[in-house]
C-alpha positions in Angstrom: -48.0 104.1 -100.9 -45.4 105.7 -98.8 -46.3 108.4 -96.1 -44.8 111.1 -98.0 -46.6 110.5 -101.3 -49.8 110.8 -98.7 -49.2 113.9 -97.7 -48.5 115.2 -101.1 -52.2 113.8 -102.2 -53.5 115.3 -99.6 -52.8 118.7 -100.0 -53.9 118.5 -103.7 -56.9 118.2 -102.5 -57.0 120.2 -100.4 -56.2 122.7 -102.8 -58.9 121.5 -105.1 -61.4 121.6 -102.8 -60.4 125.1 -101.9 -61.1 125.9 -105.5 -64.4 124.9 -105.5 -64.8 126.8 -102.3 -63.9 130.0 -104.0 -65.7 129.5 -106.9 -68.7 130.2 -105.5 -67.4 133.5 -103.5 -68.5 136.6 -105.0 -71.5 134.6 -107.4 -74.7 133.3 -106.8 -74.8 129.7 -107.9 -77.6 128.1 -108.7 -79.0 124.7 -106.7 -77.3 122.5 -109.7 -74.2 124.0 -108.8 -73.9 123.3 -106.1 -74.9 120.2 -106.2 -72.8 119.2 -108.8 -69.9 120.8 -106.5 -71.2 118.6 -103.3 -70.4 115.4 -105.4 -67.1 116.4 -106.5 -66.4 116.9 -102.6 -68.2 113.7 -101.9 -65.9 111.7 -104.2 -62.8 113.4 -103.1 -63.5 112.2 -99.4 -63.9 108.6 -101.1 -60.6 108.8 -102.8 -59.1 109.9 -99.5 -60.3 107.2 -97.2 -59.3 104.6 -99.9 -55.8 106.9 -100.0 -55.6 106.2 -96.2 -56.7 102.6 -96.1 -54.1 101.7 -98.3 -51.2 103.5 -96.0 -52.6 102.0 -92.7 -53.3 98.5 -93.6 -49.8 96.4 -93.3 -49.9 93.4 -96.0 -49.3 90.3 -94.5 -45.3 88.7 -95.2 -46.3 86.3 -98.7 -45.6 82.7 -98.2 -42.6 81.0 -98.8 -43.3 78.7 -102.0 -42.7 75.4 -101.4 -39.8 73.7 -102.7 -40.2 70.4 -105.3 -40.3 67.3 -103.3 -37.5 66.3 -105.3 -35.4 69.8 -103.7 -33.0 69.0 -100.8 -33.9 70.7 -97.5 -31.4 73.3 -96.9 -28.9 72.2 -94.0 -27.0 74.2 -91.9 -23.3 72.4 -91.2 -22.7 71.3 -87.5 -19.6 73.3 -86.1 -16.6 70.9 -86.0 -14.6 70.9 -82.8 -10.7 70.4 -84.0 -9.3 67.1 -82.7 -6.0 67.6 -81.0 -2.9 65.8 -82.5 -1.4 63.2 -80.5 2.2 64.2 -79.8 4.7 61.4 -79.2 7.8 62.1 -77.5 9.7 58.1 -77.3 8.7 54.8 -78.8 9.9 51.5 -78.1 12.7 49.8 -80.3 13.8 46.3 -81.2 12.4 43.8 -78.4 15.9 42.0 -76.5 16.9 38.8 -76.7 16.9 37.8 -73.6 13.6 36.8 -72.2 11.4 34.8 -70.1 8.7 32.2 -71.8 5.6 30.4 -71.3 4.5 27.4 -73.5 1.4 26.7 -74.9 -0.2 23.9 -75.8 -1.3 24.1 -80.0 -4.3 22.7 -81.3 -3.0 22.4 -84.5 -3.0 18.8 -84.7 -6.6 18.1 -83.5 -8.3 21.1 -86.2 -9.1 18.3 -88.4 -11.0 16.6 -85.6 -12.8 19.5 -84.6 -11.3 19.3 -80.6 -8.7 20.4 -78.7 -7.0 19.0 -75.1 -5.9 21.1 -72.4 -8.9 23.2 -71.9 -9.2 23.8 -68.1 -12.6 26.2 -67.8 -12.8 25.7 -64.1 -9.1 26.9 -63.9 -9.7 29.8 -65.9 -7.2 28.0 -68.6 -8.5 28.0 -71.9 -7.8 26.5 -75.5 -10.5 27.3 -77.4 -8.7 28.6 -81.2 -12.4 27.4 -82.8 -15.2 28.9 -84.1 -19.0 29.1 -82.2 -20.8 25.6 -82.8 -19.2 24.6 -85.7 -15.9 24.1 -84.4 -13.6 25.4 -87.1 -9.8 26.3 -86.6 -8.6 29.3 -86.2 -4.9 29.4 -86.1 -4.3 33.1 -85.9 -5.8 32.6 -82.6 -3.7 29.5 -81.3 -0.9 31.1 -79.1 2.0 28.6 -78.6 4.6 30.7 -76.9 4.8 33.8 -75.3 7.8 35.7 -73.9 8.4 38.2 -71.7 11.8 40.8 -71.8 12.3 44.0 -70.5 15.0 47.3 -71.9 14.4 50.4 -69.7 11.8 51.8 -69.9 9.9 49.3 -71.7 8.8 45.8 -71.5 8.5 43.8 -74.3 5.3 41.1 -74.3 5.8 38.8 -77.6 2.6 36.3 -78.3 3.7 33.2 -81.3 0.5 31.8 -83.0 0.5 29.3 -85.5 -1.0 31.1 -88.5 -1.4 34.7 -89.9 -3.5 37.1 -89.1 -6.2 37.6 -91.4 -6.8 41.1 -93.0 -10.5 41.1 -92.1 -10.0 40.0 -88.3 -10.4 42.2 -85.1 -8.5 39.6 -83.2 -7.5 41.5 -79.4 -4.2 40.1 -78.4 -3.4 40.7 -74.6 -1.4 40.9 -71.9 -2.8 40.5 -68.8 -0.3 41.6 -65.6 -0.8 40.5 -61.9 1.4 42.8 -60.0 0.8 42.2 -56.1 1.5 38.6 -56.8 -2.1 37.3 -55.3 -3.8 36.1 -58.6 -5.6 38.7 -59.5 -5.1 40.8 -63.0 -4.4 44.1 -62.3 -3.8 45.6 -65.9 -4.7 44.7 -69.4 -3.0 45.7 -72.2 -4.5 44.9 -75.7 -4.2 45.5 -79.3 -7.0 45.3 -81.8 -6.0 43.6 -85.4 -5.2 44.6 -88.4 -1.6 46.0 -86.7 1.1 47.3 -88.5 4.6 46.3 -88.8 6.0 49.7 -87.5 5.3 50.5 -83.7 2.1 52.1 -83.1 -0.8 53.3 -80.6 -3.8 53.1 -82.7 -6.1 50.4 -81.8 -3.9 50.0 -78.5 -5.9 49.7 -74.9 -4.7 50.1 -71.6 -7.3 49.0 -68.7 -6.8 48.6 -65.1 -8.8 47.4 -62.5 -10.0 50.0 -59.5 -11.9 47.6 -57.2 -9.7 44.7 -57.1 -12.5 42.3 -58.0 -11.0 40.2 -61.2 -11.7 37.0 -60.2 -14.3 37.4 -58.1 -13.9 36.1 -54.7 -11.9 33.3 -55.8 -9.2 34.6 -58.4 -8.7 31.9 -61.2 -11.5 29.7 -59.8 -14.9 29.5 -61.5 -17.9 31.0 -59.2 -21.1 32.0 -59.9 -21.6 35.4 -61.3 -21.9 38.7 -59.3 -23.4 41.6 -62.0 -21.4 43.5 -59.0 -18.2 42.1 -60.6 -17.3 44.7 -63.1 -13.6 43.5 -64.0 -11.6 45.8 -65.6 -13.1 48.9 -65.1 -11.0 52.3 -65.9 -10.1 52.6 -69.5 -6.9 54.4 -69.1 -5.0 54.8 -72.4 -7.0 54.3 -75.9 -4.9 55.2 -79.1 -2.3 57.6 -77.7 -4.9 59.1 -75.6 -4.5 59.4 -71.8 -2.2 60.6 -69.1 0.6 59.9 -71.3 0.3 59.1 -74.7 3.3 56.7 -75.2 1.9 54.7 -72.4 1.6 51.4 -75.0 2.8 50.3 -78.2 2.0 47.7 -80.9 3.1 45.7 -83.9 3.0 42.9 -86.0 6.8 41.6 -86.0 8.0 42.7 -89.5 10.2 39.5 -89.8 7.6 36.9 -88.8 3.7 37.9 -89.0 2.9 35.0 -86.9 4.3 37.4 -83.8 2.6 40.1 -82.0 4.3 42.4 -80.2 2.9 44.4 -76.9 5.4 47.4 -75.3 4.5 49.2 -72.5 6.3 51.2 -70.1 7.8 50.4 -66.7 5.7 53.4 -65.2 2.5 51.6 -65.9 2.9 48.7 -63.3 6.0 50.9 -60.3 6.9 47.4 -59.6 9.8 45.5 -61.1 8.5 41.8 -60.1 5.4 40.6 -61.4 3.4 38.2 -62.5 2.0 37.7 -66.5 0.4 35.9 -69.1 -1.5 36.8 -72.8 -4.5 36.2 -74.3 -6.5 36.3 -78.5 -9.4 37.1 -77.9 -11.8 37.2 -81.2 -15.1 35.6 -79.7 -15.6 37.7 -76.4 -13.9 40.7 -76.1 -15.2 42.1 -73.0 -12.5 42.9 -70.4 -15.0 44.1 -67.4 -16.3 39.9 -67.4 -13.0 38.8 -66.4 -12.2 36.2 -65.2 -14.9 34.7 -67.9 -15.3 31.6 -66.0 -17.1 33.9 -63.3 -19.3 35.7 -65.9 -20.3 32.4 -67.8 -21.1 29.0 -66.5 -19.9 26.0 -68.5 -22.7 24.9 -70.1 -23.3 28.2 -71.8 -19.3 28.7 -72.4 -19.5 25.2 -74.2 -16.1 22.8 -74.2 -14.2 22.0 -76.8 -13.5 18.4 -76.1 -15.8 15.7 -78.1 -15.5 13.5 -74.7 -17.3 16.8 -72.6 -21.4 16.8 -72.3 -20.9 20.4 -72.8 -19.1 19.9 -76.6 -19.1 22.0 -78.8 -18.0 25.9 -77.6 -20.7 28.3 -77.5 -20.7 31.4 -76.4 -16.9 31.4 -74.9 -15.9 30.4 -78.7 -12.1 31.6 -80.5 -9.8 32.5 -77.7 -6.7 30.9 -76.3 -4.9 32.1 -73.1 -1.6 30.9 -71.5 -1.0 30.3 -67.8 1.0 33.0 -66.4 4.8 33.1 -65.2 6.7 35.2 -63.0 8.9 38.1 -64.0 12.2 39.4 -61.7 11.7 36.9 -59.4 11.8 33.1 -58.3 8.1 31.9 -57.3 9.0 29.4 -54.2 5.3 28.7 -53.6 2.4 28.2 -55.9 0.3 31.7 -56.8 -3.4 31.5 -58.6 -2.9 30.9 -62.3 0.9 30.3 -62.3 2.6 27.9 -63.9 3.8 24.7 -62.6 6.3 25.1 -60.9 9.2 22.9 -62.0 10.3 20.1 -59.6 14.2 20.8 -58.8 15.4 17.0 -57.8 16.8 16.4 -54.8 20.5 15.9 -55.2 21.8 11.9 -53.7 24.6 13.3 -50.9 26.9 10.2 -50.9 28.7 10.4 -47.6 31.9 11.5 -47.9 34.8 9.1 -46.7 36.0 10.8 -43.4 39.5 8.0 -43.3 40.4 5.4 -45.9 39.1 1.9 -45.0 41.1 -1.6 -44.6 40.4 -4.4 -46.9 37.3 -6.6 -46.3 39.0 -9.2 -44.9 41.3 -7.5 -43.3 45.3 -7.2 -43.5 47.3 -10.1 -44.3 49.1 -12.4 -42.5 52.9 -13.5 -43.0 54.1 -16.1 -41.6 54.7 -15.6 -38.3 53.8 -11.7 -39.0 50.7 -10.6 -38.9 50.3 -7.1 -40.3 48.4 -4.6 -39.0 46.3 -1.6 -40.9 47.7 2.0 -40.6 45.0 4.4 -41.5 47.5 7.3 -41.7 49.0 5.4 -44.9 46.2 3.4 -46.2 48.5 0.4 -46.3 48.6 -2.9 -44.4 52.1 -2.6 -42.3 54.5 -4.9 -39.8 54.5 -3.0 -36.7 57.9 -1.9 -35.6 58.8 -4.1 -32.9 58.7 -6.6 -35.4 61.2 -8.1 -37.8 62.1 -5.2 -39.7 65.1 -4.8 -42.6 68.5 -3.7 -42.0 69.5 -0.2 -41.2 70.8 0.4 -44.2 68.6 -1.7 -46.3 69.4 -4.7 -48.2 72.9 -4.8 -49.8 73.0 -3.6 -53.2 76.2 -5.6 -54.8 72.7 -7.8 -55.8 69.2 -7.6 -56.3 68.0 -8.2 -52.6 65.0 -6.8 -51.3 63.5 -7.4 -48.0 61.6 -10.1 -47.5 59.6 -9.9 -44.1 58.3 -13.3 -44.1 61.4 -14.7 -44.1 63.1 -11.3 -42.2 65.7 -11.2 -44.9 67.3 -10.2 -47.4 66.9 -12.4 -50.8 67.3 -12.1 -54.1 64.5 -10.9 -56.1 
């Protein structure tokens, strides 16, 4: 009951009771009277207190029902923050012609034998295109040729496997850039499969190393490992995101889908010599262990020669790498992880004839005459003071020629 309908009861009885009151002014009632008058009052002040009760006394909120077990909860959706669209302003073109290269070795002809050759752990040189334990091939994974090309701004990375990408792998193919020259990776730049045949940034990583401890102490050579050694450890560009989002680029060559294609731009590295080399990568993946060979010893990396202790691969299983070559520049001396260096032969210098020579056995002899080597003419001559023709040569009304044996003229 609200407080005004209270206050309206109230008064009503107020006013009865004032009725009663008045009742008994001006006549004698008798003792039943009033009586009968006291109990009306009486059960007025009941029916006021329970009046008041009912206004004071706050009911308690009812309970909720419950909802069916069977009744979703209701949820209350989590705010979204917008994700920002990834502008890009330049992408790379057509790769040029003109290139350096590396070889690989291919493994193709030993898949049916379960083995490959060439497989250099301590080196940091791996062919290892085969599955964990059980050895199968993975040709997707078996580079064979990579090449290097540049176009400002952007250089071009090209890696040539012998087989097609699956559509369910997540194959990385790298390239891995040393750019002070002393055997150490300095950047990474990967892609994650499946790639597209158009350039793109998704699935694209750019990582580079702060600390300048790939390799270890010993860049390239296997050491024991150092959980202080954290490889590659600045994520710099992922997807289009970072300082600038057209940092690196990826594709799957639209002509041949046994090439992958890296770009990336010249900014990236602010050097114009360099030294590189690529990876595929499906069985480790982890760019802070590098060099592997200082995060695993052999015996857990496994070998994939039959004639090793340590056959078959284990956990260093489906990857291949190259050995690295140099870019805008000649390497005269041998730098961790480089190539071989080709042997230029030594050209034969054949001494050069400073004056023609005389015959073996020297100039003849004629007659009486010995000639006598000129070195001016090359020729064996009569010295002057000698018998020499006439003045004016042999007479011409025949066929005489000079004859300096017999110191005339005679006919030929």
């Amino acid at each position: 009951m609200s407080t005004r309908h209270w206050r309206m009861v109230s008064m009503f009885v107020i006013l009865i009771v004032a009725g009663i009151a008045c009742s008994f002014i001006g006549s004698n009632p008798s003792q039943k009277e009033v009586v009968a008058a006291a109990v009306q009052t009486l059960s007025l002040q009941q029916t006021i207190n329970s009046l008041s009760q009912s206004v004071l006394i706050t009911p308690s909120p009812s309970p909720s029902p419950e909802l069916p077990s069977d009744t979703p909860s209701p949820t209350t959706e989590p705010t979204q923050t917008p994700t920002a669209t990834i502008v890009h302003m330049m992408q790379p073109a057509d790769p040029p012609t003109t290139s350096n290269s590396i070889t690989d070795l291919s493994s193709k002809a030993y898949a049916l034998e379960r083995r490959s050759i060439g497989d250099n752990f301590t080196k940091n040189l791996y062919e290892r295109p085969f599955t964990s334990q059980v050895m199968d091939y993975q040709p997707y994974l078996d580079i064979v040729k990579s090449s290097m090309a540049y176009a400002a701004p952007w250089y071009y990375a090209s890696l040539f496997v012998e087989g097609e990408i699956p559509a369910d792998s997540n194959t990385t193919y790298a390239v891995e850039l040393d750019t002070d020259l002393d055997g150490r990776g300095d950047f990474y730049v990967r892609v994650q499969a499946p790639l597209s045949s158009t350039w793109s940034t998704e699935r694209v990583q750019v990582y580079r190393d702060t600390n300048n401890d790939v390799g270890g102490n010993l860049p390239i050579t296997a050491e024991n490992n150092n959980p202080q050694w954290n490889g590659y450890d600045e994520l710099m560009f992922d997807s289009g995101v970072g300082a600038d989002p057209d940092l690196a680029w990826a594709r799957q060559n639209p002509t041949n889908p046994q090439q992958i294609q890296l770009a990336f731009k010249s900014s990236l590295l602010g050097v114009g010599e360099f030294v590189w080399g690529t990876w595929s990568d499906e069985g480790v993946q982890q760019p802070a262990w590098l060099d592997y060979n200082d995060h695993f010893t052999l015996a857990q990396a496994g070998h994939p020669s039959t004639n090793s202790t340590d056959y078959p691969l284990k956990e260093m299983a489906s990857l291949d790498n190259t050995c690295r070559w140099a870019f805008g520049f000649t390497p005269l001396k041998m730098i961790p992880g480089l190539c071989a260096i080709p042997v230029t032969p030594t050209p034969v210098v054949r001494p050069t004839k400073t004056a023609c020579e005389p015959p073996p056995n020297g100039c003849p002899v004629f007659g009486s005459f010995a000639s006598h080597w000129n070195p001016k003419t090359c020729q064996c001559e009569i010295p002057p003071t000698q018998c020499q023709p006439p003045p004016n040569g042999c007479p011409v009304t025949a066929r005489y020629v000079w004859d300096p044996v017999k110191c005339k003229c005679v006919l030929k």
